[in-house]
C-alpha positions as CSV (number, residue, x, y, z in Angstrom):
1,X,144.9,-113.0,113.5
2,X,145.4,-109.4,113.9
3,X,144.9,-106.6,111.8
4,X,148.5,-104.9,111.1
5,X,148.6,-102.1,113.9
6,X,151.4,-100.8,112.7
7,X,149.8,-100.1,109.7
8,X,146.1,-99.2,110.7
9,X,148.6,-96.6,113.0
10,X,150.3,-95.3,109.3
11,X,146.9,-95.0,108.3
12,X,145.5,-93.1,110.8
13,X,148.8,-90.6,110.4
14,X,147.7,-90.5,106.7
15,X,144.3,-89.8,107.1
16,X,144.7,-87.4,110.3
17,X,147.4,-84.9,108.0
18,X,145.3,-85.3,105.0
19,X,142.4,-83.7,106.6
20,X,143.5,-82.3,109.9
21,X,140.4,-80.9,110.5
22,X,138.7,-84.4,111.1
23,X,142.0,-85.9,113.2
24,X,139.4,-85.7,116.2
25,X,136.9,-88.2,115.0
26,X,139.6,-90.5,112.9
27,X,141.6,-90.8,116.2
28,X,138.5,-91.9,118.5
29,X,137.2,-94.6,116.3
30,X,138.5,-98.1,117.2
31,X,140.1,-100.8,115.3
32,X,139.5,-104.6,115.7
33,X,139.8,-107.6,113.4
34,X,137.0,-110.1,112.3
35,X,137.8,-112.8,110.3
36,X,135.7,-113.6,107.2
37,X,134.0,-110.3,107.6
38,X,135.2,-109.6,103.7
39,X,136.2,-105.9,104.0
40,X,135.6,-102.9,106.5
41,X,132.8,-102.0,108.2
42,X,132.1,-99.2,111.2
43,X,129.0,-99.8,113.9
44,X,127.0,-97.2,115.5
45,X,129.7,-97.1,118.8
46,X,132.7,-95.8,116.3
47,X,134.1,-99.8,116.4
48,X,135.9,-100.4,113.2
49,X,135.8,-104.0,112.3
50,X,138.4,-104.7,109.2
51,X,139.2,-108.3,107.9
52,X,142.8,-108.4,108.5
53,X,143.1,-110.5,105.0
54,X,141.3,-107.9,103.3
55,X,143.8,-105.3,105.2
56,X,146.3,-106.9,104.5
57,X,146.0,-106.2,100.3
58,X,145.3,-102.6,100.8
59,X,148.1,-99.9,100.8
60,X,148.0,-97.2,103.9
61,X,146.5,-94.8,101.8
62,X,144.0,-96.9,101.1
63,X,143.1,-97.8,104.7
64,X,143.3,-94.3,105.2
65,X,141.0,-93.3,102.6
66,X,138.3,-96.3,103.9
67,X,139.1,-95.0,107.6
68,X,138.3,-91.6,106.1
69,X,134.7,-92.3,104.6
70,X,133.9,-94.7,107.8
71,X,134.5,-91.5,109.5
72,X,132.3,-89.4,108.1
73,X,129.5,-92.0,108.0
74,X,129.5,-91.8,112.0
75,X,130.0,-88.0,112.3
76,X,126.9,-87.4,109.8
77,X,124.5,-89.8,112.3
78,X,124.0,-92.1,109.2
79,X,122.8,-94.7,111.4
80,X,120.4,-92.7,113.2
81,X,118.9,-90.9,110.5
82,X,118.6,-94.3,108.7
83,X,116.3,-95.3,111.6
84,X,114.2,-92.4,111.0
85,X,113.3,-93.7,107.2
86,X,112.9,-97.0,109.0
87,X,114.6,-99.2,105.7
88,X,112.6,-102.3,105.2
89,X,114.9,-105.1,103.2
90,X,118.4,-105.6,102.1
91,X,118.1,-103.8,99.2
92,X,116.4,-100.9,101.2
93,X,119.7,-100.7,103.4
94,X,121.9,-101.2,100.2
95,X,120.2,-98.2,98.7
96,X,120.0,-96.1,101.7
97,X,124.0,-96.3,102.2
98,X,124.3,-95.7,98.8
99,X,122.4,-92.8,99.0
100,X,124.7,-92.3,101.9
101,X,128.0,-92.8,100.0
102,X,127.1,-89.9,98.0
103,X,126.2,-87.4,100.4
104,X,129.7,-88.1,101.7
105,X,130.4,-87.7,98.4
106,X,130.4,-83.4,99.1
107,X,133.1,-84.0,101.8
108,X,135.7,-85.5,99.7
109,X,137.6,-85.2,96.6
110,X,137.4,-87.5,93.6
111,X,140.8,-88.6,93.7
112,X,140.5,-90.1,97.7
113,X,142.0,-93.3,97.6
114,X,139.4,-95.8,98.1
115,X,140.1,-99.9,98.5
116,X,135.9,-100.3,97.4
117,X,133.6,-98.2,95.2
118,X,131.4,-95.6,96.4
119,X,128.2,-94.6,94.8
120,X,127.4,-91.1,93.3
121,X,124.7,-88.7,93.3
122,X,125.3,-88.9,89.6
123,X,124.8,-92.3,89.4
124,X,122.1,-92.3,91.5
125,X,120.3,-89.7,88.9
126,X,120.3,-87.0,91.5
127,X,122.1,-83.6,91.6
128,X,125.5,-82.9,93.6
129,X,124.8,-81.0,96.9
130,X,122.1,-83.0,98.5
131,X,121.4,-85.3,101.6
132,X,120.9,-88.9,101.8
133,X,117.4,-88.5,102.7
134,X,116.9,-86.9,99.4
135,X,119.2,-89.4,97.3
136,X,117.2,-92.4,98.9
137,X,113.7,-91.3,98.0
138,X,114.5,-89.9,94.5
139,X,117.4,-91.7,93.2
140,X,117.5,-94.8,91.6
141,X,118.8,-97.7,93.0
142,X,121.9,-98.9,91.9
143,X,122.4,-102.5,90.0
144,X,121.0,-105.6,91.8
145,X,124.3,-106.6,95.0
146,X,122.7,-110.2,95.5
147,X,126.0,-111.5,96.7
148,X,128.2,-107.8,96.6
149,X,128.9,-106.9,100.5
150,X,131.0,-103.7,99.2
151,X,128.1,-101.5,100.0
152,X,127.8,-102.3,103.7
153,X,129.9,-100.0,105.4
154,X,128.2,-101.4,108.9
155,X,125.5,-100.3,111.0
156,X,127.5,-97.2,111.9
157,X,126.0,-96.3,108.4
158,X,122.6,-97.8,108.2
159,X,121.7,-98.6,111.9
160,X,120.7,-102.4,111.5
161,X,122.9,-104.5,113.9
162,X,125.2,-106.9,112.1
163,X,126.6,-110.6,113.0
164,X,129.7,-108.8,113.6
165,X,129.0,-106.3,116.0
166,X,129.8,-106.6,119.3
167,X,127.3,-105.6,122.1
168,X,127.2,-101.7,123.0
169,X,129.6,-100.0,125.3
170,X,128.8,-100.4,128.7
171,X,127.5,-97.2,130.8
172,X,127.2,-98.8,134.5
173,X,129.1,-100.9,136.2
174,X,129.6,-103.9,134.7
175,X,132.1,-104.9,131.6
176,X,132.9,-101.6,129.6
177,X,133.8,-102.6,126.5
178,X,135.2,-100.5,123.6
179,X,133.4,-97.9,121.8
180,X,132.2,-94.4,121.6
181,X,128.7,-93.5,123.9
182,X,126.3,-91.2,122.7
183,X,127.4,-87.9,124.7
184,X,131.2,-88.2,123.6
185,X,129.7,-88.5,120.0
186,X,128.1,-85.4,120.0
187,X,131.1,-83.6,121.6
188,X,133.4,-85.2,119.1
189,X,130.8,-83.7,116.3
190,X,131.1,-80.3,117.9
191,X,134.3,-80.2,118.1
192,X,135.1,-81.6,114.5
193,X,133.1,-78.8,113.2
194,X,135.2,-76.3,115.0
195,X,137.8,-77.5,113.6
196,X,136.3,-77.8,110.0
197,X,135.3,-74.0,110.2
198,X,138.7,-72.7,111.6
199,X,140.4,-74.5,108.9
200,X,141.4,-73.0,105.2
201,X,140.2,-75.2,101.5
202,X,137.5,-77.4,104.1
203,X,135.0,-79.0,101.1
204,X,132.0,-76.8,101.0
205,X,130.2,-80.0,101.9
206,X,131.8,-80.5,105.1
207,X,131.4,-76.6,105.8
208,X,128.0,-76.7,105.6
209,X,127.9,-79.4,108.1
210,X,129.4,-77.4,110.7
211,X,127.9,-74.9,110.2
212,X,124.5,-76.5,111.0
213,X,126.2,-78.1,113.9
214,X,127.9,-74.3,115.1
215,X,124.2,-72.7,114.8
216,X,122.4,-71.8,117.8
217,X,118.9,-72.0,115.9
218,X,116.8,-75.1,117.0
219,X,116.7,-77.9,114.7
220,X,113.9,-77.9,112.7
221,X,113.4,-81.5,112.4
222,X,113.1,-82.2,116.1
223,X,110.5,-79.3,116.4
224,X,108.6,-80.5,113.7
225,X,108.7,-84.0,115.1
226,X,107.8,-82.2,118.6
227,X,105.1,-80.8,117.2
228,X,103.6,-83.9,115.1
229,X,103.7,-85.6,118.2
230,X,101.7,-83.5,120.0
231,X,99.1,-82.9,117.5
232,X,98.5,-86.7,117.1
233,X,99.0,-87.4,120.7
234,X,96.0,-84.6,121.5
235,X,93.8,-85.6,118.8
236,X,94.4,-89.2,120.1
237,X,92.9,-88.2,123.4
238,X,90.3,-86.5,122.5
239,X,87.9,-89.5,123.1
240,X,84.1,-89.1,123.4
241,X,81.4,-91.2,124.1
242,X,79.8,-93.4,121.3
243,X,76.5,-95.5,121.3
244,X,77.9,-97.7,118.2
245,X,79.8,-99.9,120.7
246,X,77.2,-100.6,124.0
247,X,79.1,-100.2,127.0
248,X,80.4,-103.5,129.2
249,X,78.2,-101.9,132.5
250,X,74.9,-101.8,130.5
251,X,73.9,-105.4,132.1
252,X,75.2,-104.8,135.4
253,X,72.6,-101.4,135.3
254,X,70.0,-103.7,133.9
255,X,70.1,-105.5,137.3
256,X,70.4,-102.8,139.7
257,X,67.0,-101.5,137.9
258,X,65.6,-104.6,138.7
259,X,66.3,-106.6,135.1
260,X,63.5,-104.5,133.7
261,X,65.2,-104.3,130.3
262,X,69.0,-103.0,129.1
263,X,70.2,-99.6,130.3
264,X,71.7,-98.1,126.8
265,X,75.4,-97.1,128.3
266,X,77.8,-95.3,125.9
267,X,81.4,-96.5,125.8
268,X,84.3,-93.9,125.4
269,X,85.9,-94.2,121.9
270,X,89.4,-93.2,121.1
271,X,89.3,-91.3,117.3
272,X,91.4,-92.7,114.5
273,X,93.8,-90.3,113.2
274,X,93.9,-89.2,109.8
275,X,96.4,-86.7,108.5
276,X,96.6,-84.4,105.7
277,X,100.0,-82.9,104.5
278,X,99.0,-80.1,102.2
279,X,101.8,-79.3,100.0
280,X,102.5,-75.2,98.6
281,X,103.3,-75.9,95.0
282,X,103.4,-72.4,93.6
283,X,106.1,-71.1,91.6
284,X,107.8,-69.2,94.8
285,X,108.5,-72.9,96.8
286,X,112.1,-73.9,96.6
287,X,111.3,-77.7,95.7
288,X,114.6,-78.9,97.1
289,X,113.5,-78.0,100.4
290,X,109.6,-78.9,100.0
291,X,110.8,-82.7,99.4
292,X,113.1,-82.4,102.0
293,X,110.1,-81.5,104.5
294,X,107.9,-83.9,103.0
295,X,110.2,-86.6,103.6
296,X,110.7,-85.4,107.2
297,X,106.5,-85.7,107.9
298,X,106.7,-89.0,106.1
299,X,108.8,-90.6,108.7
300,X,107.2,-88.9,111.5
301,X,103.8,-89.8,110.7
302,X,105.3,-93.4,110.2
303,X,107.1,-93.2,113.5
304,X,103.1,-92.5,115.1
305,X,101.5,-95.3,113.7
306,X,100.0,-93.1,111.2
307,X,100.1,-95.6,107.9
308,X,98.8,-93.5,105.2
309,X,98.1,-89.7,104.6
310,X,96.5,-87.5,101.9
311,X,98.8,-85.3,100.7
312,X,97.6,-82.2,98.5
313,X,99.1,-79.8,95.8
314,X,98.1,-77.3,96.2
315,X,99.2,-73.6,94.5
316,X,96.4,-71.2,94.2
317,X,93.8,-74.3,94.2
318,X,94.4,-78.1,94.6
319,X,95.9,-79.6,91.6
320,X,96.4,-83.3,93.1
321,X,95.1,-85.2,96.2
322,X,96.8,-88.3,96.9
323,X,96.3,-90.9,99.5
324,X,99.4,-92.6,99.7
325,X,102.1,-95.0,102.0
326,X,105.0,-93.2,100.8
327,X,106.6,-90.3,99.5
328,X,107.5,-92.0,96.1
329,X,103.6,-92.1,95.6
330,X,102.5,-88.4,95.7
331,X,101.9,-86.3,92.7
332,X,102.8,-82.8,92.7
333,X,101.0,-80.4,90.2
334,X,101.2,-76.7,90.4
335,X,103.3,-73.9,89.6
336,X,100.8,-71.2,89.8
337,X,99.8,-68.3,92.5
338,X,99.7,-69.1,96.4
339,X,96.3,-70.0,97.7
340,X,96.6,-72.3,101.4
341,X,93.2,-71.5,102.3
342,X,92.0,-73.2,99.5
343,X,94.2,-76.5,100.2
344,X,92.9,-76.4,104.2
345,X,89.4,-76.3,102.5
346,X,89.9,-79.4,100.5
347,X,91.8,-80.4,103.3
348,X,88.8,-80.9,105.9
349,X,86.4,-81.6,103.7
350,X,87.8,-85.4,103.1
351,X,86.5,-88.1,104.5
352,X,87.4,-89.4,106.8
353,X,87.9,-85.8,108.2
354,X,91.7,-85.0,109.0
355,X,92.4,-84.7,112.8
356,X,96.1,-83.1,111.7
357,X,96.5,-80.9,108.8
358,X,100.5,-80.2,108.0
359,X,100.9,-77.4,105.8
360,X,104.2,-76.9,104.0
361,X,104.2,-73.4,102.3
362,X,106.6,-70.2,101.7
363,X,104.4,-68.5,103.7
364,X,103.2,-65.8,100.8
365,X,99.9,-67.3,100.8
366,X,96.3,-66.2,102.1
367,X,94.9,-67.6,104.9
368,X,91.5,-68.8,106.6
369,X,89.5,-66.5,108.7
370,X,88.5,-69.0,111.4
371,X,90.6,-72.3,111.9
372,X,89.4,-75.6,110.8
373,X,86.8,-77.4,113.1
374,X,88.3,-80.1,115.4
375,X,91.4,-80.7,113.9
376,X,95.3,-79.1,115.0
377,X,97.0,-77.2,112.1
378,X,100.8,-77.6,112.1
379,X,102.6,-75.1,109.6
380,X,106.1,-75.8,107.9
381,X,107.1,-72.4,107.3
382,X,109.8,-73.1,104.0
383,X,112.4,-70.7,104.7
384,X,112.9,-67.9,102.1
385,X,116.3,-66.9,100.2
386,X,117.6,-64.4,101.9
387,X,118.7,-62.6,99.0
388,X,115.3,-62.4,97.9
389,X,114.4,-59.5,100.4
390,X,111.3,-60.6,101.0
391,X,109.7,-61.7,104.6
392,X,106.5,-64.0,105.1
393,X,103.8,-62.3,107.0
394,X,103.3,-65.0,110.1
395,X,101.1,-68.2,109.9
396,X,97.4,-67.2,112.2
397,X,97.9,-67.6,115.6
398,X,95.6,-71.0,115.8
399,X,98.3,-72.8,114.0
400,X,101.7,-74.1,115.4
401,X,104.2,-73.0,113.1
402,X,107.9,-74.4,112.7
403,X,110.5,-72.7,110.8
404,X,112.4,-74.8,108.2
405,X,115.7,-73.3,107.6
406,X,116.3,-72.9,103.9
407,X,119.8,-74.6,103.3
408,X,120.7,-78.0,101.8
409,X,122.3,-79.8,104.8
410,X,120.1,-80.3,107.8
411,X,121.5,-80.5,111.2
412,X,122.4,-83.6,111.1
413,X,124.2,-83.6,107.9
């Protein structure tokens, strides 16, 4: 059993003069039935797999509308930024598209026709104008969905494979099957937010999303995870030699001297990593942005193997040291002046010693005379509102410092 094509084609037509702007993306995903799957669900190629029995009790508009939010799941990397927060259990993924849901939520009027519900940031207990990545961490979760498969809009949306989801398009030259590859995706993106900036009444939502995608600055987030990378990967190498473990070629030393007792051989130890995030907490910090960046070193660290950190508020002293898993565990005090040498202090002086120190701050801060011993410094520089006036003087030269661009929507938002 098929899925109408006539009307999954009305509904395209709907959808495409509804919001012309988008017509690009609506028109390159792909429609296919699957039987039993209970509703509509998009995976990470742009395949849209619809139960033709549920289609079949929708009106076009209603397809439309569903073929609408699919779209902007895919067009926002949902599944690929989900991987990034690496989501643990169902209700993890349930609460992640959620969170999702509402940052789609910006693109769209109230009144889009929608055959399933689709959480808010209200309901989620967070503000209007966020990102997912903020509604997943601080929101509450919605009602227990033991048994409610409305929330999965597919792995297009939260990155886990499904039962239903066929294998990925083929790129050599066997079978090709249907389905958007990763190159095309990112023109289609580009060329979406053309359109969304050339047009006239976009959703401020949707324009700040092209305009991240329009803006020749480098993405923060990748040089941030460029530069967490390196730090661990050069602390990681820094091995030495250590006499706590004897080495495996002390015997062998013992009989070229003739057995006449053990040669004491070191062995080369590779360092653990320990990581410190210190947080500026000072009145100045816009604390949208500070959790936004916190969240972002969270994953990263997780992404290195790094399993817990000690994160410190700090504004013109440390108010809070926390050693935690996760963001949901860190306390941040403050409110005060702007004091980073004092946090870098603290910082190194807990054991065991950092061999990365992040430091998130405005940038309006004092700073150390001499760098820490043995460890790499990485700086988030919080961008400033421009209509403040005011400029940051630069982080010290010994540190590697990354701009974070001062706006609600990342680039991949």
């Amino acid at each position: 059993m098929h899925p109408d094509q006539h009307k999954v084609a009305a509904a395209r037509l709907w959808a495409a003069n509804r919001y012309p702007y988008l017509a690009s993306a609506v028109f390159a995903l792909s429609v296919d039935a699957v039987e039993g799957l209970g509703g509509i669900q998009v995976d990470e190629w742009w395949r849209v797999h619809l139960d033709p029995d549920v289609a079949g009790r929708w009106d076009i508009n209603q397809l439309g509308g569903e073929l609408l939010h699919l779209t902007a799941h895919v067009l926002r990397d949902h599944a690929g930024r989900a991987k990034a927060v690496e989501l643990g259990d169902t209700a993890e993924l349930a609460h992640w598209v959620d969170a999702a849901d509402a940052e789609i939520g910006d693109d769209f009027p109230v009144d889009l026709p929608r055959a399933r519900p689709s959480a808010t940031a209200t309901q989620l207990g967070c503000r209007d104008g966020g990102l997912a990545e903020e509604y997943f961490r601080s929101g509450d979760p919605l009602a227990s969905r033991d048994g409610d498969q409305q929330w999965d809009c597919g792995s297009g949306a939260h990155g886990r494979t499904g039962p239903f989801d066929p294998p990925p398009p083929s790129s050599d030259r066997g079978e090709r099957r249907a389905g958007v590859g990763r190159e095309q995706q990112e023109l289609i993106r580009q060329q979406v937010a053309n359109d969304v900036l050339s047009a006239d009444g976009a959703p401020p939502g949707l324009r700040r999303w092209a305009e991240t995608r329009r803006s020749p600055t480098v993405d923060w987030r990748a040089e941030l995870a460029a530069e967490i990378r390196r730090g661990v990967a050069s602390r990681r190498g820094a091995v030495d030699y250590s006499y706590e473990r004897p080495s495996r070629r002390a015997a062998a030393m013992s009989e070229i001297g003739g057995g006449h007792g053990i040669v004491a051989l070191p062995s080369l130890r590779d360092p653990s990593i320990d990581v410190a995030v210190v947080c500026d907490t000072s009145s100045s910090v816009d604390d949208t942005l500070l959790s936004t960046a916190l969240a972002e070193v969270e994953g990263l660290l997780r992404a290195a193997g790094i399993a817990r950190v000690d994160v410190l508020a700090c504004d013109d002293a440390v108010q809070a040291v926390s050693r935690v898993r996760r963001i949901e565990e860190v306390q941040l005090f403050g409110g005060g002046g702007t004091d980073m040498a004092a946090g870098l202090a603290v910082a190194q002086d807990r054991r065991p010693r950092p061999s990365v120190i992040v430091v998130l701050t405005d940038g309006f801060t004092p700073w150390p005379s001499v760098p820490p011993e043995r460890c790499v410094v990485i700086v988030g520089l919080l961008g400033v509102d421009p209509a403040s006036g005011l400029t940051p003087p630069d982080p010290p030269t010994w540190s590697r410092t990354v701009r974070i661009e001062a706006t609600r929507s990342g680039p991949n938002r």
